[in-house]
C-alpha positions in Angstrom: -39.9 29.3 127.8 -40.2 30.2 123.8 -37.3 32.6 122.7 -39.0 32.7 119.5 -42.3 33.1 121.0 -41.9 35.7 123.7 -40.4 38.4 120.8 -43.2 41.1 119.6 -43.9 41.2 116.4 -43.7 44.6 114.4 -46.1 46.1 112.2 -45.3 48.0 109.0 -47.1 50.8 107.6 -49.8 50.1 105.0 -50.3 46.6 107.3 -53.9 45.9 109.0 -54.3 43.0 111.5 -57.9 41.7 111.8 -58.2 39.5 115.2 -61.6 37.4 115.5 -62.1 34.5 117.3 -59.8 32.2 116.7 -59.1 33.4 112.9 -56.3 36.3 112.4 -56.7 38.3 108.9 -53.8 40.1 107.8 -53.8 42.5 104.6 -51.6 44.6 103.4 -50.5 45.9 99.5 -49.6 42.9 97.9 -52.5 40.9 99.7 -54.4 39.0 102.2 -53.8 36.3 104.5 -55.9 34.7 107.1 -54.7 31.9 109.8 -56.8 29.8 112.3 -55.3 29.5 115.4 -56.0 28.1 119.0 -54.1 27.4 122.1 -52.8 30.8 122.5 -53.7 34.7 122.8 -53.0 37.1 120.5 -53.0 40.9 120.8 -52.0 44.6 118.9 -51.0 47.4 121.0 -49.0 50.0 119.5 -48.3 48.4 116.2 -46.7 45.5 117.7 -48.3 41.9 118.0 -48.2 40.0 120.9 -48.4 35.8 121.1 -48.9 35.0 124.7 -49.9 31.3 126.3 -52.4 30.8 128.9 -50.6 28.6 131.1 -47.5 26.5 130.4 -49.1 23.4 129.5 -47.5 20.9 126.4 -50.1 22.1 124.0 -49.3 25.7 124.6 -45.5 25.7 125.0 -45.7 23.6 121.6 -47.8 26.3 119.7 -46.6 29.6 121.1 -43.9 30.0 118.8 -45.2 28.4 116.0 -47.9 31.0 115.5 -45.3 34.0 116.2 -43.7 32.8 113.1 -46.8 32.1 111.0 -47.7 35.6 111.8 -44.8 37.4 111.4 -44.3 35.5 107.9 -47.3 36.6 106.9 -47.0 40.2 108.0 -43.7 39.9 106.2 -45.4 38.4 103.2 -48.3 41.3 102.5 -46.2 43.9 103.2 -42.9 42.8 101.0 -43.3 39.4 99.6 -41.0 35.9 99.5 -39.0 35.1 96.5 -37.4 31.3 96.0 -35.7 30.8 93.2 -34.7 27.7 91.4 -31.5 26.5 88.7 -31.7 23.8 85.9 -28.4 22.3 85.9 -28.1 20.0 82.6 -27.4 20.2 78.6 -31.0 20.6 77.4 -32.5 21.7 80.5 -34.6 24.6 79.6 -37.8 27.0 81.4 -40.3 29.2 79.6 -43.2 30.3 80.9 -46.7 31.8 79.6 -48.8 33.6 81.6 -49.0 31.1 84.6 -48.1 28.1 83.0 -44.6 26.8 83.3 -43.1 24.8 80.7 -40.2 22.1 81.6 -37.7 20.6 79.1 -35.7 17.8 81.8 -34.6 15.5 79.8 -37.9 13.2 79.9 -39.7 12.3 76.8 -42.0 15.5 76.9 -42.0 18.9 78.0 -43.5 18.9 81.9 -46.1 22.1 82.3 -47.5 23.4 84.8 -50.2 25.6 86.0 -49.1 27.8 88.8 -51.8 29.4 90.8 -52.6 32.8 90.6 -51.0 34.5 93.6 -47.5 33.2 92.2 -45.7 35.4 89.9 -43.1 33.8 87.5 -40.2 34.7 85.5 -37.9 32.7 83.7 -34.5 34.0 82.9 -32.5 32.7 80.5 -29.0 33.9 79.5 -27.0 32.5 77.2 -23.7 30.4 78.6 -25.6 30.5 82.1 -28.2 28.0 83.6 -31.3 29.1 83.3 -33.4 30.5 86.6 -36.9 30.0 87.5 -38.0 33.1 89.7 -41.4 32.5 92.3 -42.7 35.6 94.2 -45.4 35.7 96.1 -47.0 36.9 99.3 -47.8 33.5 100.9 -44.7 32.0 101.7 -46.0 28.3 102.4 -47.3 28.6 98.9 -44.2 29.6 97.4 -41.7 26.9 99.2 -44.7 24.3 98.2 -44.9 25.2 94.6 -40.8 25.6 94.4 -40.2 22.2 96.3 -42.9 20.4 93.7 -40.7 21.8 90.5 -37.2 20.7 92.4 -39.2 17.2 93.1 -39.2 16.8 89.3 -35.5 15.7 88.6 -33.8 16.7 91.8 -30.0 17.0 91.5 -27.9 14.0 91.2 -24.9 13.7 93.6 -22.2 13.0 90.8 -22.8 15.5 88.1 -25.0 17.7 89.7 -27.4 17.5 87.2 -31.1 18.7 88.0 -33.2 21.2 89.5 -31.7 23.2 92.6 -32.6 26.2 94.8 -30.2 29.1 93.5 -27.2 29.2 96.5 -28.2 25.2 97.7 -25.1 23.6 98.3 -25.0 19.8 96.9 -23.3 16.9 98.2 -21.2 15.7 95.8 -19.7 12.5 95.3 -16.7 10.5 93.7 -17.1 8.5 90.8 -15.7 5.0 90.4 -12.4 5.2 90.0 -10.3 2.7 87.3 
């Protein structure tokens, strides 16, 4: 039995679902989404979304909740949007961004920069006495953790300082030094 499976999924206002065979479309004001599935059946009545399994075989157990939740992230996705957000923790460590391009200063010899794809909006905050934040939003939220998990993969934090690039609110092992 899925828990997560078996839940209905709701749809906003301003949301349209598109069910074809074996492709589900979903569009709504900040964009559009589409998904392949198979190994399950998928229905709209009354502005809810239904996942059902034909039978209860290991295929279809295994994918009944997994497209629930690919669904309901992207209905959640076109209708309000995912936000990660990511903090440089270092002297020197500083974000700038122009446009879609992202420019890193992490200690390495040169600046790293990036070229974000379109669907990603950026902002780069920067206050003075604070570590500065790198802000992703988008609608597709595979997209997002992808592009955020690529920029942490640059200098990922270190477990004695701390020093690197972290998800705002991560919480870091930390370890002792040597002691004399």
């Amino acid at each position: 039995m899925s828990r997560i499976g078996n839940n209905p999924v709701t749809i906003p206002d301003g949301v349209t679902v598109d069910i074809k065979e074996g492709t589900i479309t979903v569009k709504g004001k900040l964009g559009e989404l589409t998904q392949e599935y198979s190994a399950v059946e998928i229905k709209v009545e009354d502005a809810q979304l239904f996942v059902t399994r034909p039978s209860d075989a290991k295929e279809h157990k295994a994918k009944h909740g997994l497209y629930r939740a690919l669904v309901k992230n992207m209905i959640e996705g076109v209708s309000q949007g995912w936000t990660k957000q990511l903090e440089l923790v270092g002297v020197g460590y500083r974000a700038s961004n122009q446009g879609q391009k992202l420019d890193l200063a992490l200690g390495f010899s040169h600046n790293i920069v990036i070229d974000l794809a379109p669907e990603i909006q950026i902002e780069t905050i920067s206050e003075k006495g604070k570590n500065p934040i790198i802000k992703l939003t988008s609608f597709d939220k595979q997209l997002v953790g992808q592009v955020a998990a690529k920029i942490r993969g640059f200098r990922k934090p270190e477990p004695y300082k701390g020093k690197g690039v972290k998800f705002v609110g991560e919480q870091l092992r930390r370890k002792a030094g040597k002691s004399a």
